[in-house]
N, C-alpha and C positions, 0 to 999 in steps of 0.2 A: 504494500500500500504506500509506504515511502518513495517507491520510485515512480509511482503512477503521480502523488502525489508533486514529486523533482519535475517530472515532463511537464503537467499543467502551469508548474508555476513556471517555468523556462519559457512557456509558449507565452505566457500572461506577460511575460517580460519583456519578450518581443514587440509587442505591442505596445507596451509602456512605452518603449524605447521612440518607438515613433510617437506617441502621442507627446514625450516630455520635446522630442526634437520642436514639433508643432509651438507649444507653449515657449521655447526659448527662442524661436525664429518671432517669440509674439502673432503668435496663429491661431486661432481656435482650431483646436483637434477635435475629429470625428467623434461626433457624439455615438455614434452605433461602434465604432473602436473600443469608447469609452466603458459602453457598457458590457464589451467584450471581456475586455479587460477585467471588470471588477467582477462578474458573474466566474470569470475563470478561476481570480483570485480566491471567490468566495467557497467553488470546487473545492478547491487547494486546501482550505483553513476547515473545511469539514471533513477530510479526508484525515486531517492530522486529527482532530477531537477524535474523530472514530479513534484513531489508532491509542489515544490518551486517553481514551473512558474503557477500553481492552486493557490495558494498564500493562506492565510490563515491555515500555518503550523507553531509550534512551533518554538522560537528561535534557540531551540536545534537541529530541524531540518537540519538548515542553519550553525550552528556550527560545527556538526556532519557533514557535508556534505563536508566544508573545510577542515576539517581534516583528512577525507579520502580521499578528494584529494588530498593534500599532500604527505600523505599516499602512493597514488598510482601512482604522479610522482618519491616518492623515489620507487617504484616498479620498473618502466621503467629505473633508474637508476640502478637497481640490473640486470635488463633484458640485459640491456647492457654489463654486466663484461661477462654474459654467452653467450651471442653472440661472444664475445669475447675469449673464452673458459678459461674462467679466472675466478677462485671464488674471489667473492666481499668478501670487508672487514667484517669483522664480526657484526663489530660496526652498520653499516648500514641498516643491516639486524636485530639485533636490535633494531635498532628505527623505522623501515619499521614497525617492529612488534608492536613497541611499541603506535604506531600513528593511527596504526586501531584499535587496542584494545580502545584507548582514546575515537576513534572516534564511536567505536560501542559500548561502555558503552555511551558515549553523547546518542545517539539515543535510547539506551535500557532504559534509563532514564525515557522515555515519557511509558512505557507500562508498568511501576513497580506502 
């Protein structure tokens, strides 16, 4: 379930990657990307609970799991400025970025 888990969040990242490009060129990024994106994320983050209410998973599990949730209420913070029709600060969108990366090397950790 972890590595089904690594593939989802690696495709969600993909994605991100073009939506933050979008927001740093000052662009409004696709909103149906958008929602790509966070529905994949949201895969990804129940994928791990499952694995963390089975219990007998890594620390990293549970670390990595916090930090993309993190991760993914600053998403819903970023969701908002585009509901909004407002690009978010830059900054935020760098550490959006920077908080799943953390959080998906935590996890990639357990399969190296």
């Amino acid at each position: 379930m972890l590595t089904a888990a690594l593939i989802i969040f690696a495709i969600a990242a993909l994605g991100g990657l073009v939506l933050a490009a979008h927001v740093l060129r000052n662009k409004f990024a696709p909103w149906a990307l958008s929602a790509l994106h966070a529905l994949l994320g949201a895969i990804g983050l129940i994928l791990l609970i499952i694995m963390l209410v089975q219990g007998n998973t890594a620390q990293q599990v549970l670390a990595g799991f916090v930090i993309l949730l993190i991760a993914a209420l600053g998403g819903f913070f970023l969701a908002s400025f585009h509901l909004r029709k407002q690009l978010p600060p830059k900054a935020v969108v760098i550490l959006h970025a920077a908080l799943a990366v953390i959080g998906f090397l935590t996890l990639f950790s357990l399969v190296l």
